[in-house]
SEDO-68246 format. One line per 4 residues: number of its first residue (from 1); for each residue z, x, y of N, C-alpha, C. Coordinates in nm, 4 decimals, always signed. Last residue first. Example, Ala and Ser with C-alpha at 12.3 -4.5 7.8 and 13.67 -1.06 7.14 Angstrom:
2> +0.7080:+1.2850:-0.2250:+0.7140:+1.3670:-0.1060:+0.7870:+1.2900:+0.0030 | +0.7800:+1.3190:-0.5690:+0.7800:+1.2300:-0.4500:+0.7800:+1.3200:-0.3300
//
This chain:
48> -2.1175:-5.5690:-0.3019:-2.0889:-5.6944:-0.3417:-1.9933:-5.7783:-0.2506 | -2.4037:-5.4331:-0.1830:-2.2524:-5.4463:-0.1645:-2.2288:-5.5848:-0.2002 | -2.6205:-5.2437:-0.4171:-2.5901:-5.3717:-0.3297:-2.4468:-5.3709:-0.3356 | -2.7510:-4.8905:-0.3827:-2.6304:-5.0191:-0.4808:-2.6057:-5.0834:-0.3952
44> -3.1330:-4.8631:-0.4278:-2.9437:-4.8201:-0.3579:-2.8728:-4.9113:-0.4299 | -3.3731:-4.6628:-0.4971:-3.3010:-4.8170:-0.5625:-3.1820:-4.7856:-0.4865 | -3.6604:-4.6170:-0.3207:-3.5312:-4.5699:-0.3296:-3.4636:-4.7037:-0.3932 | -4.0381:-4.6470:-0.3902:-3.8947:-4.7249:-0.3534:-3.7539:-4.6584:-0.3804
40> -4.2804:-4.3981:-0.3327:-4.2054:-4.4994:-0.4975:-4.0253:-4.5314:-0.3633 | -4.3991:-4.2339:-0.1589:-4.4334:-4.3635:-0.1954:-4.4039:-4.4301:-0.2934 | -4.2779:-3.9608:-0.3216:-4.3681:-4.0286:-0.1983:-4.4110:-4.1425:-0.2286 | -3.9320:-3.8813:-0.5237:-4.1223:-3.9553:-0.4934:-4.1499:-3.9331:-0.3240
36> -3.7399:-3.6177:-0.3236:-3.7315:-3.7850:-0.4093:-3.9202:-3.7352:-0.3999 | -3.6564:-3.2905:-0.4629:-3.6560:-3.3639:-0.3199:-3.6544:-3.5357:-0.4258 | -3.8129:-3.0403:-0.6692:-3.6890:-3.1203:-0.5647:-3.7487:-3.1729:-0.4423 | -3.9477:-3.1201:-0.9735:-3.9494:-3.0236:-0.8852:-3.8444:-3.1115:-0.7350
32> -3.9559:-3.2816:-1.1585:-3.8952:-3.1305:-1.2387:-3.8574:-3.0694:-1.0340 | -3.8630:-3.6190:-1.2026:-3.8956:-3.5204:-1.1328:-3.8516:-3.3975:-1.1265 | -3.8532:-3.8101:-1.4658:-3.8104:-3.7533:-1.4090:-3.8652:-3.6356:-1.3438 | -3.9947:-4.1661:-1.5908:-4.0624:-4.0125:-1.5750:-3.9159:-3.9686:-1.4952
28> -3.8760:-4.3860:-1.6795:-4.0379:-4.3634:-1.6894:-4.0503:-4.2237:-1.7025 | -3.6030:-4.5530:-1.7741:-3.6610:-4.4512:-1.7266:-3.8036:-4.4076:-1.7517 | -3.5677:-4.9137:-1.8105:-3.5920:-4.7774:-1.8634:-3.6417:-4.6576:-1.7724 | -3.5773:-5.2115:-1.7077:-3.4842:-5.1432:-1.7115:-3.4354:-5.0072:-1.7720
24> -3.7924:-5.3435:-1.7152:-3.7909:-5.3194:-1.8507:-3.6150:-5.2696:-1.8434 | -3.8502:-5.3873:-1.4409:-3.8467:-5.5178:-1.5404:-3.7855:-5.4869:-1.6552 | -3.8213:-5.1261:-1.3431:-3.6959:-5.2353:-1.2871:-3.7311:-5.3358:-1.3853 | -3.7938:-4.8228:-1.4797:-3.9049:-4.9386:-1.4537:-3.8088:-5.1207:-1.4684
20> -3.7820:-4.5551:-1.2167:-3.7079:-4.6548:-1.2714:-3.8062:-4.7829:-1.3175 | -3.8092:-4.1925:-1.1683:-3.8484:-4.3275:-1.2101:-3.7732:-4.4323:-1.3194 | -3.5348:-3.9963:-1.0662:-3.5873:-4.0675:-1.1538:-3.6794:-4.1344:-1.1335 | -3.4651:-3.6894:-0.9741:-3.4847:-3.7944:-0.8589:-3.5762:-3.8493:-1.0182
16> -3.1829:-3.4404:-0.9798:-3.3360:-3.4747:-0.9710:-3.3400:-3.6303:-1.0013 | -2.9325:-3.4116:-1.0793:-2.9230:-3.4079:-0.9482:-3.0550:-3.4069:-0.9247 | -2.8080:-3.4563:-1.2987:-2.8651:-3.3582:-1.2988:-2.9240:-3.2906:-1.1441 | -2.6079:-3.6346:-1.2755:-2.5886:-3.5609:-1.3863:-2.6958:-3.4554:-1.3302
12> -2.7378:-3.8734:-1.1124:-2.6002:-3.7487:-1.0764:-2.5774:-3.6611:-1.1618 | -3.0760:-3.9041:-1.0048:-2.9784:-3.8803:-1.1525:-2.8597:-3.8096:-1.1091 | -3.1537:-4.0526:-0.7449:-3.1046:-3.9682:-0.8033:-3.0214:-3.9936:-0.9466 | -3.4229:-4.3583:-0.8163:-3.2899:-4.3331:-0.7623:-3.2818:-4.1705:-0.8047
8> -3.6702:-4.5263:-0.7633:-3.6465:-4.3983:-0.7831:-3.4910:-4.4135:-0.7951 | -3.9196:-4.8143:-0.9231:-3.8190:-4.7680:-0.7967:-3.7863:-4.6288:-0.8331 | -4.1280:-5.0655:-0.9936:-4.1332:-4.9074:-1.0119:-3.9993:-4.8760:-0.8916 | -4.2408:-5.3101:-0.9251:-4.1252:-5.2986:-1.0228:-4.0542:-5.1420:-1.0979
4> -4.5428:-5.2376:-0.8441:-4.4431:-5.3188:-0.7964:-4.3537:-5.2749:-0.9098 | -4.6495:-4.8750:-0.6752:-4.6732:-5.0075:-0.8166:-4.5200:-5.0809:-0.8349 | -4.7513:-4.7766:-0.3594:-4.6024:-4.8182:-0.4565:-4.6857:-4.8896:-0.5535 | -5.0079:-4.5893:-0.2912:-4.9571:-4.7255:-0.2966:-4.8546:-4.7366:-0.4098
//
């Protein structure tokens, strides 16, 4: 189960897959091993 305000996106610099903590706006954790989370939210960029 997703925990609310938790999302992922790719890091382009390194090309592994972040935790994002959307209230605080800080990185939580980065993923050593490849691919994205299971069950954590993809963040995309809204079209303005």
């Amino acid at each position: 189960m997703a925990k609310k305000g938790i999302g992922q996106t790719k890091n382009p610099r390194t090309g592994k897959y972040v935790k994002i903590d959307r209230d605080k706006g800080r990185i939580v954790s980065t993923k050593k091993s490849p691919g994205p989370y299971k069950n954590v939210p993809v963040i995309r960029k809204t079209k303005d």
